[in-house]
TIVO-2410 file (N, C-alpha, C; in nm, 3 decimals):
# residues 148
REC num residu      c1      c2      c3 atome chaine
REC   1      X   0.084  -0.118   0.000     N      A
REC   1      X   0.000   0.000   0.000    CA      A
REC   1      X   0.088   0.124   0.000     C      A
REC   2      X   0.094   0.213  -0.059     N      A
REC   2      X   0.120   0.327  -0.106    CA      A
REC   2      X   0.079   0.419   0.020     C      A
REC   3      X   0.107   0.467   0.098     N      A
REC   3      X   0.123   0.584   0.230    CA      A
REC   3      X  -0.041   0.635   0.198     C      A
REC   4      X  -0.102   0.647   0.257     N      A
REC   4      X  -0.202   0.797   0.261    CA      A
REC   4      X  -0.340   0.674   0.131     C      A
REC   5      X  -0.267   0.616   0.070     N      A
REC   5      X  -0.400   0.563  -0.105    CA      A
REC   5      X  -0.421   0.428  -0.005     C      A
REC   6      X  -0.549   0.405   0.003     N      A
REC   6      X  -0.602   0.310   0.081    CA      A
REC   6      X  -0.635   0.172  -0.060     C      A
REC   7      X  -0.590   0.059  -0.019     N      A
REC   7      X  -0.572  -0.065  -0.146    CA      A
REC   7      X  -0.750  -0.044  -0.171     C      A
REC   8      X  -0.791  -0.082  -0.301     N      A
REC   8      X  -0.913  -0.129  -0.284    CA      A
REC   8      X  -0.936  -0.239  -0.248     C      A
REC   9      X  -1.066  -0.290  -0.179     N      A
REC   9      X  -1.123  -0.385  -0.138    CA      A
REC   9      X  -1.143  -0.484  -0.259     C      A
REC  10      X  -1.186  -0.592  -0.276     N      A
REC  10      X  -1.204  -0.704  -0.374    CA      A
REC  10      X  -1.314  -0.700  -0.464     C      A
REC  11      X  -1.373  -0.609  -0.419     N      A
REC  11      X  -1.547  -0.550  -0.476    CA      A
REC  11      X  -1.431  -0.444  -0.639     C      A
REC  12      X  -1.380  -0.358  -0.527     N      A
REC  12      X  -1.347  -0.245  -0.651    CA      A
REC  12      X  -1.195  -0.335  -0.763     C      A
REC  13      X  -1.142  -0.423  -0.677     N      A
REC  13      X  -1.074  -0.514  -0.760    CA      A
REC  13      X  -1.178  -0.497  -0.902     C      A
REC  14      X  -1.280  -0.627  -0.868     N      A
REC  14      X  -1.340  -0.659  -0.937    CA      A
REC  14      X  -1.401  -0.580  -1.074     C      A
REC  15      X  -1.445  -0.450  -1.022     N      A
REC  15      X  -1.516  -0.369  -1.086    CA      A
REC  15      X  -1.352  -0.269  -1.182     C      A
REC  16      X  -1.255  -0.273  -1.088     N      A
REC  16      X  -1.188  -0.247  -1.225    CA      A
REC  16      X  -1.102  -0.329  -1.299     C      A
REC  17      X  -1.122  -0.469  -1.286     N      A
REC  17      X  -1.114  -0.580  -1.337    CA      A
REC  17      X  -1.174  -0.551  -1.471     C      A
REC  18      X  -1.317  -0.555  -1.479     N      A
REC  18      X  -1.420  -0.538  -1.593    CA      A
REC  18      X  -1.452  -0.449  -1.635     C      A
REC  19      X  -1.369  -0.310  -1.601     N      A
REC  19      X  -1.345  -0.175  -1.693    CA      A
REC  19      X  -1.253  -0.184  -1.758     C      A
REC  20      X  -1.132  -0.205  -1.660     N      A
REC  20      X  -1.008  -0.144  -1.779    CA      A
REC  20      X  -0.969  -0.205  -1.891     C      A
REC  21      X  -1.011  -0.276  -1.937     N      A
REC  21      X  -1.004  -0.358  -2.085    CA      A
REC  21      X  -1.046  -0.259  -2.192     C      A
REC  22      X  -1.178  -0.249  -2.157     N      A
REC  22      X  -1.281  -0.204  -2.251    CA      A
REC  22      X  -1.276  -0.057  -2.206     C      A
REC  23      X  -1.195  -0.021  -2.155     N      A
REC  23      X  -1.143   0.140  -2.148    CA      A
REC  23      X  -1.084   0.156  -2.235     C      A
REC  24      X  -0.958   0.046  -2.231     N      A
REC  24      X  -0.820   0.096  -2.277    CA      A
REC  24      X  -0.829   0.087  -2.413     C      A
REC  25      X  -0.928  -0.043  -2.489     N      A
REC  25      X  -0.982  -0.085  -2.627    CA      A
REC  25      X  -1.045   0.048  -2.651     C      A
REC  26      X  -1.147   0.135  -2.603     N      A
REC  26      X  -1.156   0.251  -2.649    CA      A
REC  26      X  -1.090   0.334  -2.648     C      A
REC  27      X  -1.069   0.394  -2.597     N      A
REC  27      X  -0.956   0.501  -2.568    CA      A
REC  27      X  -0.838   0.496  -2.688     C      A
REC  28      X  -0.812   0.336  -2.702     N      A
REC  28      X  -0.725   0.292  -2.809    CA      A
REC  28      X  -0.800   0.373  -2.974     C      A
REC  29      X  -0.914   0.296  -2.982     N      A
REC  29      X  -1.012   0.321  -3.084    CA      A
REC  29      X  -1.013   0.444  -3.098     C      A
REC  30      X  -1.058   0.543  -3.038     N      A
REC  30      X  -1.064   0.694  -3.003    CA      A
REC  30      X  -0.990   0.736  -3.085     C      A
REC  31      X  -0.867   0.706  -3.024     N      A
REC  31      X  -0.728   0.770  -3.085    CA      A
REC  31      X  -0.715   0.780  -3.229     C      A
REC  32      X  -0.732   0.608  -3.248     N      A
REC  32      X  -0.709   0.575  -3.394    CA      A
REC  32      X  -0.792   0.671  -3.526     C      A
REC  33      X  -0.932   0.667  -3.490     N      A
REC  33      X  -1.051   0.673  -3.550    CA      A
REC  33      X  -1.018   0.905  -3.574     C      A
REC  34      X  -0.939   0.938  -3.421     N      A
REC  34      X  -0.906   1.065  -3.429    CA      A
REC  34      X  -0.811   1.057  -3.554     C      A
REC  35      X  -0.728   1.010  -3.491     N      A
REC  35      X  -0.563   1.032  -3.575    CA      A
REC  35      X  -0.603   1.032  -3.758     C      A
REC  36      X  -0.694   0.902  -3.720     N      A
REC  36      X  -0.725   0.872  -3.921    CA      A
REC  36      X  -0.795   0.961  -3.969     C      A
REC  37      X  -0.889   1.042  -3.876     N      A
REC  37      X  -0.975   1.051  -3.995    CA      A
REC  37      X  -0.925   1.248  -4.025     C      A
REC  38      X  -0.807   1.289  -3.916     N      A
REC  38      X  -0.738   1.385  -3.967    CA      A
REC  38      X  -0.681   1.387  -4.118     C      A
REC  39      X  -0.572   1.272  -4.098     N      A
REC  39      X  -0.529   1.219  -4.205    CA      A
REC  39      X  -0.645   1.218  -4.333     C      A
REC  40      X  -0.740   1.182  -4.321     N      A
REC  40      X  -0.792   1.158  -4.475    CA      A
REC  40      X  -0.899   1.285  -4.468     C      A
REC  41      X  -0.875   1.396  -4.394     N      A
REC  41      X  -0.951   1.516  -4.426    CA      A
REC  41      X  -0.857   1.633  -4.478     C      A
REC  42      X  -0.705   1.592  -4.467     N      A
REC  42      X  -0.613   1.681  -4.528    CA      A
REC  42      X  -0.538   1.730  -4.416     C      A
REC  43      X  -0.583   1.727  -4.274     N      A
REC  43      X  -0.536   1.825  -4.174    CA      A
REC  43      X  -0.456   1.795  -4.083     C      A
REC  44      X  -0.355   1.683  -4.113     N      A
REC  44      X  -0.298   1.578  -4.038    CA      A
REC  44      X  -0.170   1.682  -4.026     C      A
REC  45      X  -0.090   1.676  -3.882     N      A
REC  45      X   0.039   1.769  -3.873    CA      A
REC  45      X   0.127   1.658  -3.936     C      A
REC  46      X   0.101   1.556  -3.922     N      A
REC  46      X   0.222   1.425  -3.982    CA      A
REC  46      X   0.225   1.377  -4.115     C      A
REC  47      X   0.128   1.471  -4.198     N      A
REC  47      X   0.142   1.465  -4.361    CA      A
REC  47      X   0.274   1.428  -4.442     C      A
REC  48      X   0.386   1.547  -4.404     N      A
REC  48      X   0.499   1.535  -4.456    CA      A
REC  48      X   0.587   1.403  -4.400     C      A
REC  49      X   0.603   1.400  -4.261     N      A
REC  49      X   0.671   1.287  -4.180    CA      A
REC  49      X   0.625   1.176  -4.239     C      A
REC  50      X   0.514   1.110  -4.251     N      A
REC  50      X   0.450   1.001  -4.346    CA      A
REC  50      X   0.475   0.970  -4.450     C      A
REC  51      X   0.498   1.077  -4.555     N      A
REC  51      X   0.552   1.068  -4.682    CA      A
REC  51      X   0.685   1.048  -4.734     C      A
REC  52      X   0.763   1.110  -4.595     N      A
REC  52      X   0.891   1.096  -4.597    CA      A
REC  52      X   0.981   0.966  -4.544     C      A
REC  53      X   0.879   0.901  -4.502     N      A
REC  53      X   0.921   0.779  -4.389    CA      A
REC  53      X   0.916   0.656  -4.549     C      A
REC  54      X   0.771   0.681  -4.574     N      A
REC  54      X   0.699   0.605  -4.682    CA      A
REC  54      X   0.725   0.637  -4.811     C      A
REC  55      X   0.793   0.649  -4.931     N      A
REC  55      X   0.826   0.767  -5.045    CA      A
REC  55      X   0.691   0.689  -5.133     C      A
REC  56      X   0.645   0.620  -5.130     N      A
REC  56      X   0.526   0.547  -5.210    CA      A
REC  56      X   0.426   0.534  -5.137     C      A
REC  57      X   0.335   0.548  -5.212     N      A
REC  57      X   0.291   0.581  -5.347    CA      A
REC  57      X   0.265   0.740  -5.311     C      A
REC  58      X   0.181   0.787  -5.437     N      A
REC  58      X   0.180   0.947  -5.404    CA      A
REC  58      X   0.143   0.991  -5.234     C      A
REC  59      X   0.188   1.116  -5.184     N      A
REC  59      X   0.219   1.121  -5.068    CA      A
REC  59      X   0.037   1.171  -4.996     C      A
REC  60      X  -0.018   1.229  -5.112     N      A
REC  60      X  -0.198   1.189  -5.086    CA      A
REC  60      X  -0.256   1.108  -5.042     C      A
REC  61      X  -0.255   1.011  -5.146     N      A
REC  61      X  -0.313   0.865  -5.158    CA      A
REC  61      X  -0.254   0.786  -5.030     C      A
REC  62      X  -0.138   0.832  -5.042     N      A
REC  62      X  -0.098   0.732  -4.928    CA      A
REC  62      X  -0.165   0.766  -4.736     C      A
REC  63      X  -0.121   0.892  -4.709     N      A
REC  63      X  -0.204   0.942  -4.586    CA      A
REC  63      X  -0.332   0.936  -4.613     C      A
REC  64      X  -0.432   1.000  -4.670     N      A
REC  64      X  -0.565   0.968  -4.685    CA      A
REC  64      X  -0.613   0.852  -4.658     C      A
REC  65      X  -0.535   0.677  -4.733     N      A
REC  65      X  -0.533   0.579  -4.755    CA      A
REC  65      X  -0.491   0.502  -4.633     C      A
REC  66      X  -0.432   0.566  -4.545     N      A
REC  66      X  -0.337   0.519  -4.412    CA      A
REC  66      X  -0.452   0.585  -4.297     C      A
REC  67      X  -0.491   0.646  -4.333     N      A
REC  67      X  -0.612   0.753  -4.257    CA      A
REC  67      X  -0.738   0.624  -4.245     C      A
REC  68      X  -0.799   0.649  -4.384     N      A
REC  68      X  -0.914   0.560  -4.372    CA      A
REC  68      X  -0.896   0.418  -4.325     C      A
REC  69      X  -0.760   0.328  -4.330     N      A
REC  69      X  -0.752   0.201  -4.263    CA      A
REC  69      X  -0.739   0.229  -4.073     C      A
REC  70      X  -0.681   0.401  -4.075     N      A
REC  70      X  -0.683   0.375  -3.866    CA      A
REC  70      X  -0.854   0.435  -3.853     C      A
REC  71      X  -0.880   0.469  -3.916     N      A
REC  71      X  -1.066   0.512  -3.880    CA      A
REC  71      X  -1.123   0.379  -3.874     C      A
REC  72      X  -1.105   0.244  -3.956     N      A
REC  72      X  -1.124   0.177  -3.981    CA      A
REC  72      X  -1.131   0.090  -3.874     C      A
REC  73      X  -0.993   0.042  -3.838     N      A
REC  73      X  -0.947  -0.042  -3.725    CA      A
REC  73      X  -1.021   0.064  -3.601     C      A
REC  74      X  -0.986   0.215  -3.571     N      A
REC  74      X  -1.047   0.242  -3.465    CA      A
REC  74      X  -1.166   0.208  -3.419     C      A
REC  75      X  -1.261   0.203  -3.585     N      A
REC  75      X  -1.401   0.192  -3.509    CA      A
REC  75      X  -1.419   0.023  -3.463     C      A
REC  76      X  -1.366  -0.070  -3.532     N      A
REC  76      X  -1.376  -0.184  -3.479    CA      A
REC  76      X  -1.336  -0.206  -3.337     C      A
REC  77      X  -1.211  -0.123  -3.277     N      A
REC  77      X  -1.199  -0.123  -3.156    CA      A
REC  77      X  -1.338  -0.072  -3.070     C      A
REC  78      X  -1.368   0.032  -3.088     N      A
REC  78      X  -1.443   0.102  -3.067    CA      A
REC  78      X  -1.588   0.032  -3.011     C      A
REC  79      X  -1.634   0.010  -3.128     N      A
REC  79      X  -1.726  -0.128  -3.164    CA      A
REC  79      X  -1.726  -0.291  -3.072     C      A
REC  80      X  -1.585  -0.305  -3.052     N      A
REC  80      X  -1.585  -0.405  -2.989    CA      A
REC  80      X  -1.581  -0.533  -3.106     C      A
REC  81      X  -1.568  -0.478  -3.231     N      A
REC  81      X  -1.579  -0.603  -3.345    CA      A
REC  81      X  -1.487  -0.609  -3.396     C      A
REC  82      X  -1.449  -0.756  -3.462     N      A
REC  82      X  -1.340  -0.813  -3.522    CA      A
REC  82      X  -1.201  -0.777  -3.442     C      A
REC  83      X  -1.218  -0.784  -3.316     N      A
REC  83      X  -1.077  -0.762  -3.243    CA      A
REC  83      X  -0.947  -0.798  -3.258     C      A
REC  84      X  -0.966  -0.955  -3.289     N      A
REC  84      X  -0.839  -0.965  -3.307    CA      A
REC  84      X  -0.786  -0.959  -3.422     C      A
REC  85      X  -0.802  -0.921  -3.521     N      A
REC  85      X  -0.758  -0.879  -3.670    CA      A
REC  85      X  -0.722  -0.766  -3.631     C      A
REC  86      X  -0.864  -0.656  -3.561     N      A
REC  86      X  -0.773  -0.529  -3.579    CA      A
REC  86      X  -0.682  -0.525  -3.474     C      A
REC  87      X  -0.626  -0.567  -3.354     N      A
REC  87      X  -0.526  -0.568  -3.270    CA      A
REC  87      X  -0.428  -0.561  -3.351     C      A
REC  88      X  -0.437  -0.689  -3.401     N      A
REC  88      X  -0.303  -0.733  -3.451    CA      A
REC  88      X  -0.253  -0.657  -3.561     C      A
REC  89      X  -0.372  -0.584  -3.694     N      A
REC  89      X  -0.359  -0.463  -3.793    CA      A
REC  89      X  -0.247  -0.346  -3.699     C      A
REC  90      X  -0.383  -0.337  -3.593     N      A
REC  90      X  -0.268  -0.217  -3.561    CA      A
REC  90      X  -0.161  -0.216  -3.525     C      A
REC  91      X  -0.078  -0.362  -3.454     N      A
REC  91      X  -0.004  -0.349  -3.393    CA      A
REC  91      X   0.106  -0.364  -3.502     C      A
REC  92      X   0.050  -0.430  -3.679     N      A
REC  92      X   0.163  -0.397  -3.741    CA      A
REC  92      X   0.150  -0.228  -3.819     C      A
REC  93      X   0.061  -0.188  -3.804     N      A
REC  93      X   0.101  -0.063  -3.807    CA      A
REC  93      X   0.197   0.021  -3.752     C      A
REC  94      X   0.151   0.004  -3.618     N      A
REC  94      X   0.254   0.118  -3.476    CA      A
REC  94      X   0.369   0.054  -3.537     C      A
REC  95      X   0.373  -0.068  -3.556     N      A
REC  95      X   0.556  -0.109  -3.597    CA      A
REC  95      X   0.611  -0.088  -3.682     C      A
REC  96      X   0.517  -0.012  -3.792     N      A
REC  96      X   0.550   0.057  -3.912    CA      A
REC  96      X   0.596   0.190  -3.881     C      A
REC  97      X   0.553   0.282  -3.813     N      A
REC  97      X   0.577   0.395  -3.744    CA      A
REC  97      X   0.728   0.354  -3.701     C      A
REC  98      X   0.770   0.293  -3.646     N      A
REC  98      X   0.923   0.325  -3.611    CA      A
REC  98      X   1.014   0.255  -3.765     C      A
REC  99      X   0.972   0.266  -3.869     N      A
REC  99      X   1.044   0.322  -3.953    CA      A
REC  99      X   1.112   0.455  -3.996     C      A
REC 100      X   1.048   0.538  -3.891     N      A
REC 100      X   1.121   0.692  -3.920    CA      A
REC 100      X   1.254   0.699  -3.868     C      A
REC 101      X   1.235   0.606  -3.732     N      A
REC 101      X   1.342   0.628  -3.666    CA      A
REC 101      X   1.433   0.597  -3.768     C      A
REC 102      X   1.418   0.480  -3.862     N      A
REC 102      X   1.509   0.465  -3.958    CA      A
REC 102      X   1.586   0.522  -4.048     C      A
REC 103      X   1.461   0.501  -4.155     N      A
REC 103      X   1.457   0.626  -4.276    CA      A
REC 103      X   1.494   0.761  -4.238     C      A
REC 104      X   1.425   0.836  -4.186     N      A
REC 104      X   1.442   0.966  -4.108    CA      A
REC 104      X   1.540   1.014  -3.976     C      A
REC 105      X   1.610   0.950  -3.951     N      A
REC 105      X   1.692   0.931  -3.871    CA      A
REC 105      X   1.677   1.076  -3.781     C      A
REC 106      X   1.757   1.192  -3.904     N      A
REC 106      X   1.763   1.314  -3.864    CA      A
REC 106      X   1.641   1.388  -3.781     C      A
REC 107      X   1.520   1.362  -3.839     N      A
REC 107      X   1.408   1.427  -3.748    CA      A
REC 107      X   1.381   1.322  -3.650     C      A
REC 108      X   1.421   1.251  -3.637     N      A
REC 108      X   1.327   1.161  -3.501    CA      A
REC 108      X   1.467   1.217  -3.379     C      A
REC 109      X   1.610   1.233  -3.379     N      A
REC 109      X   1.733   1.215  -3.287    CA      A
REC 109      X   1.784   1.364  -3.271     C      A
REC 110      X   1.855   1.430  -3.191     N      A
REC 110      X   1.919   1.519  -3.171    CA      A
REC 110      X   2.049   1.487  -3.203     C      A
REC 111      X   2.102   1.575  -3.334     N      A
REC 111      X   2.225   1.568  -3.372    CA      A
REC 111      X   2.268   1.447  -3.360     C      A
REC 112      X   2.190   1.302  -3.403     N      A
REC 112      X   2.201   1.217  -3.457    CA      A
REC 112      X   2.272   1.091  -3.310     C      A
REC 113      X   2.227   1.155  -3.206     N      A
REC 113      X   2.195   1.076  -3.047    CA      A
REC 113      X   2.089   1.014  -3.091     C      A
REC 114      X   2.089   0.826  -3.054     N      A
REC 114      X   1.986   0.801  -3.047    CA      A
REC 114      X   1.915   0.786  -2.905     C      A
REC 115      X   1.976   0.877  -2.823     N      A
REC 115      X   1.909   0.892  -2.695    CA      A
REC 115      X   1.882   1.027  -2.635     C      A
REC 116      X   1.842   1.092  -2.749     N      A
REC 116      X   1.828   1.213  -2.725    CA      A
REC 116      X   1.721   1.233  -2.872     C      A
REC 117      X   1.586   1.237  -2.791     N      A
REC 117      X   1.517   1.266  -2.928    CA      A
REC 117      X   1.427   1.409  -2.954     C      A
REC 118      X   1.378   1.434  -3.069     N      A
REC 118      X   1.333   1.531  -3.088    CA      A
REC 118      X   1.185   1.523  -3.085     C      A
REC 119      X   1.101   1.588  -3.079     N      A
REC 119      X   0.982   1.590  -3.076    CA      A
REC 119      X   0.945   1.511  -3.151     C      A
REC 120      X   0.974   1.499  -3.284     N      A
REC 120      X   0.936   1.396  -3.370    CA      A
REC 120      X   0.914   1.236  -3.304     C      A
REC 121      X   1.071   1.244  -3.266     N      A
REC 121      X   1.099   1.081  -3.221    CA      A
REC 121      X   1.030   1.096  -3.090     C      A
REC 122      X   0.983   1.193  -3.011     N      A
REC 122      X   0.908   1.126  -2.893    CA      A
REC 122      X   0.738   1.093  -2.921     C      A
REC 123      X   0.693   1.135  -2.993     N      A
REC 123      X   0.560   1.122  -3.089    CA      A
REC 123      X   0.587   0.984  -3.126     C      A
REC 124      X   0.707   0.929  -3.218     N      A
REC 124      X   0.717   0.831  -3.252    CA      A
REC 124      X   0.723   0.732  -3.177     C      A
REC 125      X   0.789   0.725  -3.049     N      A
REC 125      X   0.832   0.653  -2.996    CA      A
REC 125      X   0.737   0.604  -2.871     C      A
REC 126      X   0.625   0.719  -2.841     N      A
REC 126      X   0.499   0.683  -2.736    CA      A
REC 126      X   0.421   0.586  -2.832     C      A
REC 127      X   0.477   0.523  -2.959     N      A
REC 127      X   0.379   0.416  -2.967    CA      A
REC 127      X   0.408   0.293  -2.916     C      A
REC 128      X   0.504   0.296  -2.862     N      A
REC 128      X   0.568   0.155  -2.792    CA      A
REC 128      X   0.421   0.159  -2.687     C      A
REC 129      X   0.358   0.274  -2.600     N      A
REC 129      X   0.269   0.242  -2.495    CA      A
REC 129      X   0.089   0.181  -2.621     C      A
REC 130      X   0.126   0.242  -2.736     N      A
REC 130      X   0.008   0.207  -2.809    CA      A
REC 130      X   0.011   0.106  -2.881     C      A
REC 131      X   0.137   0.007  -2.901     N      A
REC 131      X   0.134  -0.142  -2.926    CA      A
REC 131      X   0.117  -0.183  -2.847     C      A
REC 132      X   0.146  -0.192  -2.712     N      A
REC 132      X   0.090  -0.271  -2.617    CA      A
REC 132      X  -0.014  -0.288  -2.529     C      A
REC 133      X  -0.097  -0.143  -2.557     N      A
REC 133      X  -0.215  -0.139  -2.519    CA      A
REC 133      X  -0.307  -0.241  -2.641     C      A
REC 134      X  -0.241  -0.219  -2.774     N      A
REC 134      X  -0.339  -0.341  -2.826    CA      A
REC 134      X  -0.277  -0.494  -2.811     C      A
REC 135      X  -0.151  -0.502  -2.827     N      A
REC 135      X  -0.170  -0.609  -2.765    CA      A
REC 135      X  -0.223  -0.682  -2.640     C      A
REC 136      X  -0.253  -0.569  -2.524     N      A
REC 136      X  -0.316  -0.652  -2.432    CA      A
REC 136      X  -0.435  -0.651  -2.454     C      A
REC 137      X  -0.541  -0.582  -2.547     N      A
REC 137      X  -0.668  -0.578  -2.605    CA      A
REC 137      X  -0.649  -0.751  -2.659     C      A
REC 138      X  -0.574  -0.731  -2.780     N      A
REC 138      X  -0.551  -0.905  -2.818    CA      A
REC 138      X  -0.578  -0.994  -2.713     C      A
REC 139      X  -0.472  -0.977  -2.620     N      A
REC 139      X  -0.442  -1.133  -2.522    CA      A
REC 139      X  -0.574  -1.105  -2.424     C      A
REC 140      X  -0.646  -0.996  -2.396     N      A
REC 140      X  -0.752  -1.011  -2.306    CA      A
REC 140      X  -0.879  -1.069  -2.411     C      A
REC 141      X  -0.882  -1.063  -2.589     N      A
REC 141      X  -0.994  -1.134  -2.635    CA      A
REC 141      X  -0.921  -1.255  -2.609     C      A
REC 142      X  -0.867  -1.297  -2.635     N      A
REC 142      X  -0.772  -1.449  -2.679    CA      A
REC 142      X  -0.847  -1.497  -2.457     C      A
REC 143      X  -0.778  -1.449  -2.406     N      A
REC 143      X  -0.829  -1.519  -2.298    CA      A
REC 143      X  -1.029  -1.533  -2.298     C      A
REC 144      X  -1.091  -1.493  -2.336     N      A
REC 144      X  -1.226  -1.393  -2.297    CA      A
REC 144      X  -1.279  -1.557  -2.389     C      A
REC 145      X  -1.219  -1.556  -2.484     N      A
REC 145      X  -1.298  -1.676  -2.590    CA      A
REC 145      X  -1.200  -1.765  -2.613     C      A
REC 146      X  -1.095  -1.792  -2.560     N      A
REC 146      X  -1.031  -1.897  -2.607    CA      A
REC 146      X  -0.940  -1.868  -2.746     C      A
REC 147      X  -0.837  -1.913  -2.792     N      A
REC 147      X  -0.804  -1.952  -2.934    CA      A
REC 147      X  -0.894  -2.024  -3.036     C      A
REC 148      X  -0.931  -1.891  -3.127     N      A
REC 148      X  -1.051  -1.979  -3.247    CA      A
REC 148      X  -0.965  -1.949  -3.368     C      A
***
């Protein structure tokens, strides 16, 4: 127990047992369904970073196109449908995202520290907390129904 924060009892166990899943699956969704549907309205700040990470296909088509698949997956989170496809979609997405660090080296690092990053790379790099929020979306359906 933490000084002064009283543990919860087994009741509030319980009760945030059977929230935080279906929090974090939204909240996840939220994001996504935000982030995309910037992207495919034109107004995305990560237009250029995207295009530059990605050089194909035209740098339109491609965000717009990258837009409408996270609106996509968000709302299924969202929804609560087809979970584990979109978990797993997104989670090879976010792992697509640290291709900048690659490709782009220069905007993600400070003077080319890779432990010293720039705004870019810390944007980039808080998706490590948003792959694993879907992967535990995954492993909490996978437990919930079994392996089908």
């Amino acid at each position: 127990m933490v000084e002064g924060i009283p543990r919860p009892g087994l009741a509030g166990l319980r009760v945030l047992d059977t929230v935080s899943v279906p929090l974090l699956r939204g909240s996840l969704g939220v994001v996504f369904v935000w982030f995309g549907a910037l992207k495919v309205a034109g107004t995305t700040p990560v237009a250029d970073l995207v295009a530059g990470t990605v050089p194909w296909p035209a740098p339109g088509v491609l965000v717009a196109g990258l837009g409408a698949v996270e609106v996509l997956l968000g709302g299924a989170l969202v929804a609560g449908r087809f979970l584990r496809p979109a978990a797993v979609l997104v989670m090879v997405h976010l792992g697509g995202t640290f291709l900048t660090l690659v490709v782009q080296p220069a905007v993600a690092f400070r003077a080319g520290n890779p432990l010293v990053l720039t705004l870019t790379g810390e944007f980039v790099v808080k998706n490590l907390v948003l792959f694993t929020a879907a992967l535990v979306v995954l492993c909490a359906d996978l437990r919930r129904g079994g392996v089908r």
